[in-house]
N, C-alpha and C positions, 0 to 999 in steps of 0.2 A: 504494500500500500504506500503511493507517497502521500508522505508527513506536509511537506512545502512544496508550493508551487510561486516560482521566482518569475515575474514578468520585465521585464525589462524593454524601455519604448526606445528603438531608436531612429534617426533621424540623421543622416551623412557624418554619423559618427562612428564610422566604421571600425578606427584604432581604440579609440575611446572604450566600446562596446567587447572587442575581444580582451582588453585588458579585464574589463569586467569580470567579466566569464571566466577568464581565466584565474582570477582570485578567488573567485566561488569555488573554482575547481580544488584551488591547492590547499581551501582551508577548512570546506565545512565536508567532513567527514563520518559522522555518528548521526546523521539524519536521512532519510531516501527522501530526495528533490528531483525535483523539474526545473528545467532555465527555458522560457517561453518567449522569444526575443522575437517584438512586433515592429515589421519596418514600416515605417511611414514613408514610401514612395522616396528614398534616396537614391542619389545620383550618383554615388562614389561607389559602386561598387559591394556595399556593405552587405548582400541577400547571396551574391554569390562564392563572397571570401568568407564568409560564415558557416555556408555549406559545405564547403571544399572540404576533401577528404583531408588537405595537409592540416586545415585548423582544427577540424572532428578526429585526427588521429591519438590524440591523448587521454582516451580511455572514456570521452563522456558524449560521443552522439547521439546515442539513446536515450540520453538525459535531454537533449538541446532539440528543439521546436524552433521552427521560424514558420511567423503568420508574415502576410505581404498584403496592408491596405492598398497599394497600388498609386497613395498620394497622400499628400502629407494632412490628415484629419485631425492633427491637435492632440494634447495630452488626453485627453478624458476620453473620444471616442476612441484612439489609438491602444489604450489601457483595455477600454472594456472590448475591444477584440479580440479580447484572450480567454472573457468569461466564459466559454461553451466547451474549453477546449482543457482548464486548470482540472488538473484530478487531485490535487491537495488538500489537506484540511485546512493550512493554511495557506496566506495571499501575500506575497512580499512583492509589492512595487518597488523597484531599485531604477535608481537615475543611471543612465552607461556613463556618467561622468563622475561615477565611485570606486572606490579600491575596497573591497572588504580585505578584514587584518582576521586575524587568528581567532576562533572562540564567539565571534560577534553575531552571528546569523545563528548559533546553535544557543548561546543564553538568552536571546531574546523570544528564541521560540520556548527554551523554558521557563521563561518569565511569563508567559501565555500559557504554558499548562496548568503553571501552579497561580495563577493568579484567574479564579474561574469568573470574576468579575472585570475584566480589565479586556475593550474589545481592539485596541489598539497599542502597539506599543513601540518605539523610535532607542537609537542610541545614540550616543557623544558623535556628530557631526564637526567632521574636522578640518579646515582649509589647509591647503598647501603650503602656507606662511605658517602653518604650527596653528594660531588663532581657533576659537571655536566659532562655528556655523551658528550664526545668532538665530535663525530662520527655521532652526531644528524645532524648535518650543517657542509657540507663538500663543497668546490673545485671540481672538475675535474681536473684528475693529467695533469698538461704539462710537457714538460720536464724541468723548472726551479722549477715549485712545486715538484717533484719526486724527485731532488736534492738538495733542501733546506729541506723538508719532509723525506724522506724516507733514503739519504745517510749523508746528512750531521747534521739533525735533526736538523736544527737550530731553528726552531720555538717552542724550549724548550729552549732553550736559550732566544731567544729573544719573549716570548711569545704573545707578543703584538703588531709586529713589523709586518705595512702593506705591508712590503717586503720579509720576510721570516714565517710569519705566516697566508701566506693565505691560505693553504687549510684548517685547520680548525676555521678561520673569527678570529683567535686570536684580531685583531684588531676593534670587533666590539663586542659592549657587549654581552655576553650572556642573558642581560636581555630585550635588542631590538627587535622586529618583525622585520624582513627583510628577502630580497630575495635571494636566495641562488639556487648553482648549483645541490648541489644533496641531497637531503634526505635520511636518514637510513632506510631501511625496518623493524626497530622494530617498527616503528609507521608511516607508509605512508597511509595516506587518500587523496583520487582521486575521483574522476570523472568513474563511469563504460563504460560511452559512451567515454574517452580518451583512455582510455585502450582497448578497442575493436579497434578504429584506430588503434591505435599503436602498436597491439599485444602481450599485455599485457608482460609478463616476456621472454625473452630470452635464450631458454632451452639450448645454449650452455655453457650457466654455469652451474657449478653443486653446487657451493658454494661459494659465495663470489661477488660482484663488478653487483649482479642482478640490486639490488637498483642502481648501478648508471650509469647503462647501462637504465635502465629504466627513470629513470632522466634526462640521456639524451635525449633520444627519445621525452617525455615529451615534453622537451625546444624545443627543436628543431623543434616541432610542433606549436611552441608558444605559451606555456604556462609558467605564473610564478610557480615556485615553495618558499615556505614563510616558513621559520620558525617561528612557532610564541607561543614564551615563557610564556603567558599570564597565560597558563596551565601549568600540568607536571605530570607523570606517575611515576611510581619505575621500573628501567631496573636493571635486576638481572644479568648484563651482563655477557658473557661468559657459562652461567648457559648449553645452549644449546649444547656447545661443550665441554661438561665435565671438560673446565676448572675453576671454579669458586669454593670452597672451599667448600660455604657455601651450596653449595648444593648438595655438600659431591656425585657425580653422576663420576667414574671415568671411562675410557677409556684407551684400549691398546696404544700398544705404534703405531702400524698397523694405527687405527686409527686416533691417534692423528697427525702424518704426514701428512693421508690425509687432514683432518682440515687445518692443517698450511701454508701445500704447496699448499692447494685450491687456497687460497687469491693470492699468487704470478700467479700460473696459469692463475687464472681470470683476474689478470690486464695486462698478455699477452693480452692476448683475449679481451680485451676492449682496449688497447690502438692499436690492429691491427683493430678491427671494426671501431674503432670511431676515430682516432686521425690520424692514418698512413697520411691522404692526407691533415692535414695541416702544417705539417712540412716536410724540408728537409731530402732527402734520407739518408746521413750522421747522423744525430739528430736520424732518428729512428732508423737505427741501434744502434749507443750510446744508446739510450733507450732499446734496446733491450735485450744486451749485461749487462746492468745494471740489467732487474731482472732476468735473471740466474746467476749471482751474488749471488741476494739479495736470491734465494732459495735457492744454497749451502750454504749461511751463515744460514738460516733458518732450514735448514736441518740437518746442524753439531748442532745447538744450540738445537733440538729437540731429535737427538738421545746423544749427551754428556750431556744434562742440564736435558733431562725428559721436 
């Protein structure tokens, strides 16, 4: 029977994606897994050096699936391409621009057996500069977090401060296990029987705000969601939307807009699904009005800055 089933979305990440794979391979050991790796209509190459007998020659082709949307659908519908196909009990979404380390997929998933209340759970998310992944353990934006967070940034300022630093838990170690509102989709492991409730991803996004639309839903069905540090992976972040350096992968200018101006779009669209009815009519317009805002400043900063 497998125990996990690993999805992994990728998108002209072809180097990215094998390095993946291959650290799954070399480290989780004491569990029967799946690696389900969904391409979104990439142009490099990545469907047929994945199949190749040279990169399936190390013991795990058996293990390895490739689903082929034929075009690039976005995280959420890309993701839930794999729903018909997962034999797992459990669901690990994994970003192709991670490194799993030793131990980290195999205590999280026993951190899900022995925790029969807990329907989500994440590890120590780690940049390339050593730093931690602030975006691992996140808030749900309200409208005083989007105004302390996002317009007036205070939670750099005050990084530690339980009143302007909570949506990213500034105020709680990074090196504590705790519960948390929304998990990152570089490393979210579930429950496959949660996710069929709840419908698993939300195909009206196309990029961005899936994870915490999903998270919500989650909670809202009553389950905890836990960060728990105990572990930790290497996040290459950024790597996926060509903007990360080191991975030298660049993109138009066409495209990098859409990237950018995703993120503001999606937290339209999540704070009209999920938040519009518990606040005042007033508040959400102010919310509203804020990030078209916040995309013409994103947008001048993307076509003036690159």
């Amino acid at each position: 029977m497998t125990k996990l089933s690993i999805i992994i979305l990728n998108y002209n990440t072809k180097e990215l994606t094998k390095k993946c794979i291959e650290s799954i391979v070399g480290t989780v050991t004491s569990i029967p897994y799946e690696i389900i790796v969904v391409d979104n209509g990439s142009s490099d190459g990545s469907v047929d050096e994945i199949k190749s007998a040279k990169f399936k020659v190390q013991n795990y082709s058996s293990k390895l699936k490739v689903i082929e949307t034929g075009e690039n659908v976005g995280f959420a519908k890309g993701n839930n391409a794999a729903r018909d196909v997962v034999k797992g009990e459990y669901v690990l979404f994994l970003n192709s621009d991670t490194i799993i380390h030793p131990n980290s997929i195999e205590k999280t998933v026993v951190y899900l057996d022995e925790h029969k209340d807990v329907g989500v759970v994440t590890c120590k998310l780690v940049l390339a500069d050593g730093s931690l992944d602030r975006d691992a353990r996140r808030s749900f934006i309200t409208p005083w977090i989007g105004l302390t967070h996002l317009f007036l940034r205070l939670d750099r300022l005050f990084p530690t401060s339980k009143l302007f630093a909570q949506y990213w838990y500034g105020y709680i170690s990074p090196d504590a296990t705790h519960e948390v509102d929304v998990i990152q989709g570089a490393y979210f492991l579930t429950r496959k029987e949660i996710l069929d409730k709840v419908g698993w991803f939300d195909e009206d996004y196309f990029l961005d705000a899936e994870d915490i639309d999903l998270s919500w839903k989650i909670k809202h069905a009553g389950w905890k969601l836990i960060y728990y540090p105990e572990v930790s992976i290497l996040h290459l972040k950024g790597a996926t939307k060509g903007n990360n350096a080191k991975t030298k992968r660049s993109i138009s200018l066409p495209e990098k807009l859409k990237y950018r101006l995703s993120g503001v779009n999606s937290m339209e669209i999540f704070y009209r699904k999920r938040m519009w009815k518990e606040n005042p009519l007033i508040v959400n317009y102010l919310v509203i009005v804020g990030i078209k805002i916040l995309k013409a400043l994103r947008f001048m900063k993307v076509v003036l800055l690159g």
